[in-house]
LOMILO-264902 format. One record per atom (N, C-alpha, C): x, y, z. Coordinates in pm, whole numbers, plus 50000, padded with zeros to 5 digits. Layout:
N
XYZ;...
end
This chain:
113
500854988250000;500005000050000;500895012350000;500435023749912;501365031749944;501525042550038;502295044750073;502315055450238;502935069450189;502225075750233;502595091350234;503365096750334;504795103550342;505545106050453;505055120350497;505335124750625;504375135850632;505545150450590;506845143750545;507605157150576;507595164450394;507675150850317;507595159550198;506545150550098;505515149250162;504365142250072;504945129049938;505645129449921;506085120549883;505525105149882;505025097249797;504355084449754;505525069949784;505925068649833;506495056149848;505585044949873;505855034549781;505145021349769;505975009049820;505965006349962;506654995050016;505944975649993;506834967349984;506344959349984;506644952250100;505544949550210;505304943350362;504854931850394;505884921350405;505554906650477;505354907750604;504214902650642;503844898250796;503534885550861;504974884850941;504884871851005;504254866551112;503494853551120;502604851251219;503274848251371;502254853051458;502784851851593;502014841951643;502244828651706;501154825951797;500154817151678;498904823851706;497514816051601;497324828651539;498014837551532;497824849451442;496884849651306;497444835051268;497404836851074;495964828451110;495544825451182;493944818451157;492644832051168;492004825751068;490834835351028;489844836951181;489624847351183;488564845751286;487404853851251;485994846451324;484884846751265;483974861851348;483654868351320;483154882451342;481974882351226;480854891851323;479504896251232;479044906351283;480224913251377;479514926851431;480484932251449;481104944951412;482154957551450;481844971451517;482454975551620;482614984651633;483354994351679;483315004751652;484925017151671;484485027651778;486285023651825;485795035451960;486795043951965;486685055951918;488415067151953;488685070552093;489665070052147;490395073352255;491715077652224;491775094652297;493255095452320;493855093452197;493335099952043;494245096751972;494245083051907;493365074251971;493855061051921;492325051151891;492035046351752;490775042351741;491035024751762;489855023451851;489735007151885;489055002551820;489264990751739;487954980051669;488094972451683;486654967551771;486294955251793;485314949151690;485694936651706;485124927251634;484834917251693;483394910351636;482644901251793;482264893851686;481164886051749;480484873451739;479144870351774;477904873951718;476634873051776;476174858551727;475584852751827;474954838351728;474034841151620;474484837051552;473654838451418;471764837051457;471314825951534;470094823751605;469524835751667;470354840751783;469994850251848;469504860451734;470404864951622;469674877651534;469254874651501;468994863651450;467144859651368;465714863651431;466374857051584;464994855851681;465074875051713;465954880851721;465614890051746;465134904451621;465674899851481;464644903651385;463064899551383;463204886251405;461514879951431;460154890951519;461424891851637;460304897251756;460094910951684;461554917051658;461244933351600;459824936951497;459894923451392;458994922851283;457694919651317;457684916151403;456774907551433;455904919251605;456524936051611;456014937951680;455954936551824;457304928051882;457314919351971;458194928352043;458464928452199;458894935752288;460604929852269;461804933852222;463184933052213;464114934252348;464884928552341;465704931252469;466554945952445;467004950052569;467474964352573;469284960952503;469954946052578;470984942552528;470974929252473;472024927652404;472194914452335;473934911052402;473854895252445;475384892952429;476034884252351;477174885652292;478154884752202;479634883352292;480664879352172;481754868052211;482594883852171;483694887152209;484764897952121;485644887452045;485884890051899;486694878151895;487724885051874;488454902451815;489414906751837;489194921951883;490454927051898;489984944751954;491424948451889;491434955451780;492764961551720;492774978151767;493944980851795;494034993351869;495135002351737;494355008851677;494855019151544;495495031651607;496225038151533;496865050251551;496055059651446;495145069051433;494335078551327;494765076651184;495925077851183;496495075651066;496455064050978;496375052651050;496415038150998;494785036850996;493905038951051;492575039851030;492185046250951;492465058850897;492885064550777;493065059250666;494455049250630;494805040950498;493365028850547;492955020950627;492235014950651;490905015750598;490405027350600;489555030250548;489465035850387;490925036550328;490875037950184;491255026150158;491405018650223;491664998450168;490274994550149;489774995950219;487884994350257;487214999350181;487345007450133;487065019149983;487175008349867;488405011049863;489265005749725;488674985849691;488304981449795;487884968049845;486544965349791;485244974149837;483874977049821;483674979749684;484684992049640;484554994749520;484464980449377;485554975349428;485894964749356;484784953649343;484594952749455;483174940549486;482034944649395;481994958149372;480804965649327;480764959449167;481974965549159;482314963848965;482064948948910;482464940149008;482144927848986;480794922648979;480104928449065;478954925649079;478104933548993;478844944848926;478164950848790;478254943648663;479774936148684;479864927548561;479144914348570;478594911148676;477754897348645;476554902448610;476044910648672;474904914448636;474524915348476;475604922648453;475404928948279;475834915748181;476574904848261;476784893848160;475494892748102;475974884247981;474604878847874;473884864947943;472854865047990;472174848247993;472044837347926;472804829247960;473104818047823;472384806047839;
end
């Protein structure tokens, strides 16, 4: 990705291997995020709701039905960002969505065979 230095704007494009620590390199399963700034520094968590639980609790919503005030969930990570890296983070996330989009423009527009 490329990084912008702050002293003379300058584009440098590094290429970054990251080695696993621990169980690092295993995927972990998340269906709920959320960001918290502190001090300079944005937290995201990422959890785990049972898939069941949000059903039943779309059901009751739809259905008119009295909801609980909370729901509980597993954290499965909490990454602690510096503004800046939440920053490129969010033009990866961009650049990511975007892409998904185009693809999903090009199936669409394929021919039906």
């Amino acid at each position: 990705m490329p990084e912008r230095t702050e002293r003379n704007e300058k584009l440098v494009t590094l290429n970054v291997k990251l080695s696993p620590v621990g169980t690092s390199d295993q995927p972990v399963s998340a269906n709920y995020t959320t960001v918290g700034v502190a001090q300079g520094i944005a937290y995201v968590d990422f959890g785990f709701i049972e898939p069941s639980a949000l059903g039943t609790l779309a059901r009751s919503a739809r259905e008119g039905k009295e909801v609980p005030k909370s729901l509980d969930g597993r954290l499965a990570v909490r990454v602690a960002l510096p503004l800046d890296a939440l920053l490129r983070l969010q033009q990866q996330l961009q650049q990511v969505v975007a892409g998904l989009r185009g693809q999903r423009a090009a199936k669409r527009d394929e021919p039906k065979g």
